[in-house]
C-alpha positions as YAML, in Angstrom:
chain: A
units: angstrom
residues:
- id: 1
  name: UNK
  ca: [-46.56, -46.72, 66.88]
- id: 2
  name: UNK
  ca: [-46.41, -42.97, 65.27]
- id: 3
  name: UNK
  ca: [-42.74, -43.03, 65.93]
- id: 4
  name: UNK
  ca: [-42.86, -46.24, 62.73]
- id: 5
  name: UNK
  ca: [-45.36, -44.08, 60.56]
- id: 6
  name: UNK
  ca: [-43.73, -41.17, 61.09]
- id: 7
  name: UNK
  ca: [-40.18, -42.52, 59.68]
- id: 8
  name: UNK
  ca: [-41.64, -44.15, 56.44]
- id: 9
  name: UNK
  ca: [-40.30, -42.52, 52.85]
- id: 10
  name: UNK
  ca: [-42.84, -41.63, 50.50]
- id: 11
  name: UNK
  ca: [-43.01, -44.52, 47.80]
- id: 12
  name: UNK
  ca: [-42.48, -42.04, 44.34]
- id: 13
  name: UNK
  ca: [-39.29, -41.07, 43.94]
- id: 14
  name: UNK
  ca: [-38.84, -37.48, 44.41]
- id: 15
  name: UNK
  ca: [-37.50, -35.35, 41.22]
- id: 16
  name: UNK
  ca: [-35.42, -32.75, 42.01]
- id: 17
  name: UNK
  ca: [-35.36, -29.83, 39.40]
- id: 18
  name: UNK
  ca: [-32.59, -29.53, 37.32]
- id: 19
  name: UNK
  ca: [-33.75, -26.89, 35.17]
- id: 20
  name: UNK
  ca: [-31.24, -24.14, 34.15]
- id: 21
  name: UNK
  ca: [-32.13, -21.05, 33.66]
- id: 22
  name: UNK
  ca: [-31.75, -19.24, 29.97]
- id: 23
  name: UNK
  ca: [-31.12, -15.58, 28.95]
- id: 24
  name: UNK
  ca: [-34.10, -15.16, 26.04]
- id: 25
  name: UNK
  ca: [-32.51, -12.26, 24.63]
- id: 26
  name: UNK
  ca: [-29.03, -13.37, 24.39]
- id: 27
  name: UNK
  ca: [-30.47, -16.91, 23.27]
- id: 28
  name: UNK
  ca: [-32.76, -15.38, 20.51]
- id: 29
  name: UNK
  ca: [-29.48, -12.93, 19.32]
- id: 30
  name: UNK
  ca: [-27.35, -15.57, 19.29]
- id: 31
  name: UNK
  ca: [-29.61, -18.11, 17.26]
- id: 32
  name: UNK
  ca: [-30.48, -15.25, 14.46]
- id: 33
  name: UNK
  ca: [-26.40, -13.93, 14.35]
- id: 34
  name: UNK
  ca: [-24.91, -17.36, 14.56]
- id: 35
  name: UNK
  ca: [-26.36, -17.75, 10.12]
- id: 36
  name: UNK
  ca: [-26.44, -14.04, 9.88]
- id: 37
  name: UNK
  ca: [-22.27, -13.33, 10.44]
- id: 38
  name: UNK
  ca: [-21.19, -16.13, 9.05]
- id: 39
  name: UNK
  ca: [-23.46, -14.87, 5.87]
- id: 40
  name: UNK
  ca: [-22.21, -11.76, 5.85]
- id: 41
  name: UNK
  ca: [-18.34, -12.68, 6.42]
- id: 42
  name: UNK
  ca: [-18.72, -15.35, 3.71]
- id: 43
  name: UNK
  ca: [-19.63, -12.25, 1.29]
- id: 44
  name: UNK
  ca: [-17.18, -12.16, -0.77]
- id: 45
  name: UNK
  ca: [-18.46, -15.82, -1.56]
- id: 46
  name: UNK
  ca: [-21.19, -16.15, -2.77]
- id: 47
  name: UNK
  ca: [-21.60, -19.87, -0.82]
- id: 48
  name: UNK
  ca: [-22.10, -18.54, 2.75]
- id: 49
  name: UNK
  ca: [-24.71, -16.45, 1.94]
- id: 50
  name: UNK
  ca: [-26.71, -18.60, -0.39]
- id: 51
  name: UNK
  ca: [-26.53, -20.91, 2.61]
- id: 52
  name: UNK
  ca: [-27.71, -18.34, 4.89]
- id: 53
  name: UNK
  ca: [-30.54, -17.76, 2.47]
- id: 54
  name: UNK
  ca: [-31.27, -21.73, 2.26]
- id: 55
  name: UNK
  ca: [-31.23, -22.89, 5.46]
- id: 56
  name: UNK
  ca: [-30.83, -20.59, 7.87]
- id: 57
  name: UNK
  ca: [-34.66, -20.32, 8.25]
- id: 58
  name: UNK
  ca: [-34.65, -24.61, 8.84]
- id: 59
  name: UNK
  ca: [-32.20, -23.84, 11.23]
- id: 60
  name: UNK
  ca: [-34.06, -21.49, 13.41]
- id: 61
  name: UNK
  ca: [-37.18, -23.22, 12.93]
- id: 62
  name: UNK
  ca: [-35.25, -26.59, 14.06]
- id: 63
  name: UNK
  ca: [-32.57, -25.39, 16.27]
- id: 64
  name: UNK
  ca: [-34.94, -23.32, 18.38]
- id: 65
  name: UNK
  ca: [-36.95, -25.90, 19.96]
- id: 66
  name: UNK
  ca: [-34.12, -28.12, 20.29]
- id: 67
  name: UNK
  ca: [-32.14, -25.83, 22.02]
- id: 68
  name: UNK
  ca: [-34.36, -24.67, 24.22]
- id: 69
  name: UNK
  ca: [-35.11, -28.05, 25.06]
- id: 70
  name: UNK
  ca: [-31.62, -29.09, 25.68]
- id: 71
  name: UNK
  ca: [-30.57, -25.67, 27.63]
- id: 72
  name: UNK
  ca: [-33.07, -26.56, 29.97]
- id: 73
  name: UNK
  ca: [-31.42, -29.38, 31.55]
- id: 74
  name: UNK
  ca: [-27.88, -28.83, 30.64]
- id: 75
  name: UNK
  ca: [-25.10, -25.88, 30.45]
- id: 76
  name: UNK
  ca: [-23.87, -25.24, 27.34]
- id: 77
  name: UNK
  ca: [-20.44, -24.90, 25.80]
- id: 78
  name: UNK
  ca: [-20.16, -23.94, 22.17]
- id: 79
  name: UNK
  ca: [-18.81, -27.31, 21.14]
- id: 80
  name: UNK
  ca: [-22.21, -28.27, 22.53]
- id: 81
  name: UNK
  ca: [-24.10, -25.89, 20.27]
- id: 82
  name: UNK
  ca: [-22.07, -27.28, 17.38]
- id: 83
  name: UNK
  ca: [-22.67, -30.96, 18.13]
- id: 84
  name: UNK
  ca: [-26.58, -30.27, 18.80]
- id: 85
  name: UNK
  ca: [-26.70, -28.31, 15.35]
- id: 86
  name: UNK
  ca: [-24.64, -31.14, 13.64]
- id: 87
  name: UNK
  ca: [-27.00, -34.16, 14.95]
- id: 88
  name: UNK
  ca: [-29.73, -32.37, 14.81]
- id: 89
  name: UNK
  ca: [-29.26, -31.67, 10.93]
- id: 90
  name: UNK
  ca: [-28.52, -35.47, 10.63]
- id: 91
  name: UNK
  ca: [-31.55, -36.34, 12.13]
- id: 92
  name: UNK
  ca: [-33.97, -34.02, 9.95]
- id: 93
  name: UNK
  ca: [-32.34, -34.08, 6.36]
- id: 94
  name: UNK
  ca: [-30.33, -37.82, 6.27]
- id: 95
  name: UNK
  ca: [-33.73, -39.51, 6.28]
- id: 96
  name: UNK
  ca: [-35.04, -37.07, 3.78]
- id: 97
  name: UNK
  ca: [-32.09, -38.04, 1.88]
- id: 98
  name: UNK
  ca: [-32.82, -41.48, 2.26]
- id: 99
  name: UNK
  ca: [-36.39, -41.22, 1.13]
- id: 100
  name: UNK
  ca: [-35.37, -39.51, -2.04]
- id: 101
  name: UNK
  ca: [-32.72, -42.32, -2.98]
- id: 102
  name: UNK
  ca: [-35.42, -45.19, -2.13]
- id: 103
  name: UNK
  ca: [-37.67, -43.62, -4.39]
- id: 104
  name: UNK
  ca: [-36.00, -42.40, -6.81]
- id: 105
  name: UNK
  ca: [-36.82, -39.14, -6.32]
- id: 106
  name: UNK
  ca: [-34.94, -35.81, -6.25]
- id: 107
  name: UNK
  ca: [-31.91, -37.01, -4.74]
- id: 108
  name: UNK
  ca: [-29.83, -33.79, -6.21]
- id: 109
  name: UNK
  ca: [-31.95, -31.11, -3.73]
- id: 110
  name: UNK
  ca: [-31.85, -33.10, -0.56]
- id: 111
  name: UNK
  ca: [-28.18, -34.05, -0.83]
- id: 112
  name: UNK
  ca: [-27.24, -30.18, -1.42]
- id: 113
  name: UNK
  ca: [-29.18, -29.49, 1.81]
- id: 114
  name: UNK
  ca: [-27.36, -32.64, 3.35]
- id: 115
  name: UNK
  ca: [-23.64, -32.14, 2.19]
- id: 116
  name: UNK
  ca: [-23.74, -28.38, 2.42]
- id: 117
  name: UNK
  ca: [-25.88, -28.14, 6.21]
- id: 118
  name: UNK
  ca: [-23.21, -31.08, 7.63]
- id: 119
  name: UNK
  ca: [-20.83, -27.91, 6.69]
- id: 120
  name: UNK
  ca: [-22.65, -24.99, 7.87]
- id: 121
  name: UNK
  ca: [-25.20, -26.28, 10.81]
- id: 122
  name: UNK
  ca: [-22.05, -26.96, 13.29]
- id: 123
  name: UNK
  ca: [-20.16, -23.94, 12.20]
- id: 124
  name: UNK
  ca: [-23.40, -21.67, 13.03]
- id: 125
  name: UNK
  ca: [-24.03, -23.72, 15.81]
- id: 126
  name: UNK
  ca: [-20.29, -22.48, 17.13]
- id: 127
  name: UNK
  ca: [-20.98, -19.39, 16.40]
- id: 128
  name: UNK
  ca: [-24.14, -18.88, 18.12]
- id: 129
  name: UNK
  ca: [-22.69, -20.53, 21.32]
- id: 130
  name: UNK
  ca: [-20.09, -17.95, 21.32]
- id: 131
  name: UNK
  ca: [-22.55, -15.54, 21.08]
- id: 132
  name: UNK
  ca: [-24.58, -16.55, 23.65]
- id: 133
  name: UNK
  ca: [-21.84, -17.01, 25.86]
- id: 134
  name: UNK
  ca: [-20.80, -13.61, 25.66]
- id: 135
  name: UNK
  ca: [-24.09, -12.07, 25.49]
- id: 136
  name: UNK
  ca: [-25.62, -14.15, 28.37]
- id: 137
  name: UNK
  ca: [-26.55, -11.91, 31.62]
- id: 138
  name: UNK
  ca: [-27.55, -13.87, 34.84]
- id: 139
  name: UNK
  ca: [-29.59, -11.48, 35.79]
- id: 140
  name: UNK
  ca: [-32.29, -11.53, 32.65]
- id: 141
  name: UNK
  ca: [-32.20, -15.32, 32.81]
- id: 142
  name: UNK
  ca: [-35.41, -16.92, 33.04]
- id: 143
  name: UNK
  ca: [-37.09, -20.97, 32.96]
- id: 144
  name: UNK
  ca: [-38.12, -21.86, 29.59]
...
């Protein structure tokens, strides 16, 4: 009778961990240069920077946690940095947008931030995959 016991499965699925491991410092260099060149190449503009100014603090308080959240279950390509950034813009200033044009509100402001960061979000996105792709080390990487 043991040898019946013995052979039975447990009946919860068992998770295996697929959690990949991230290099903090190249992550946090990347996010902060990813706005920060594209600022400063854009100089003799005077868009890039203003854009830097404007949202590059939305996009490190956004992109962070997203990021990190993402990184932890999946490798990352630049193209995926890019796409994240791009959605992820979507998804925070299109129903701001929205809201504004419902209610009549200031629809000038939150479409500058919507047209302008549909721009700039994937492009620093890119950049900051690039970045952390060549500043990634496998041997500070760490769970996040």
């Amino acid at each position: 009778m043991t040898e019946i016991t013995a052979s039975q499965k447990t009946p919860f699925p068992l998770k295996a961990a697929n959690r990949h491991l991230v290099d903090p410092v190249a992550f946090f260099i990347a996010m902060i240069g990813g706005p920060l060149l594209l600022g400063i190449a854009g100089l003799p503009t005077i868009i890039a920077p203003f854009a830097t100014v404007m949202g590059g603090p939305v996009y490190l308080i956004v992109g962070i946690p997203v990021m990190l959240v993402y990184m932890a279950q999946h490798r990352v390509t630049p193209y995926d940095w890019a796409w994240l950034a791009f959605v992820t813009h979507l998804a925070v200033f299109l129903p701001i947008f929205l809201i504004a044009v419902l209610t009549k509100g200031n629809v000038d402001g939150s479409s500058i931030y919507l047209i302008f960061g549909c721009f700039f979000a994937p492009v620093w996105g890119c950049i900051s995959g690039v970045l952390y792709a060549r500043l990634e080390r496998d041997f500070y990487k760490q769970t996040l």
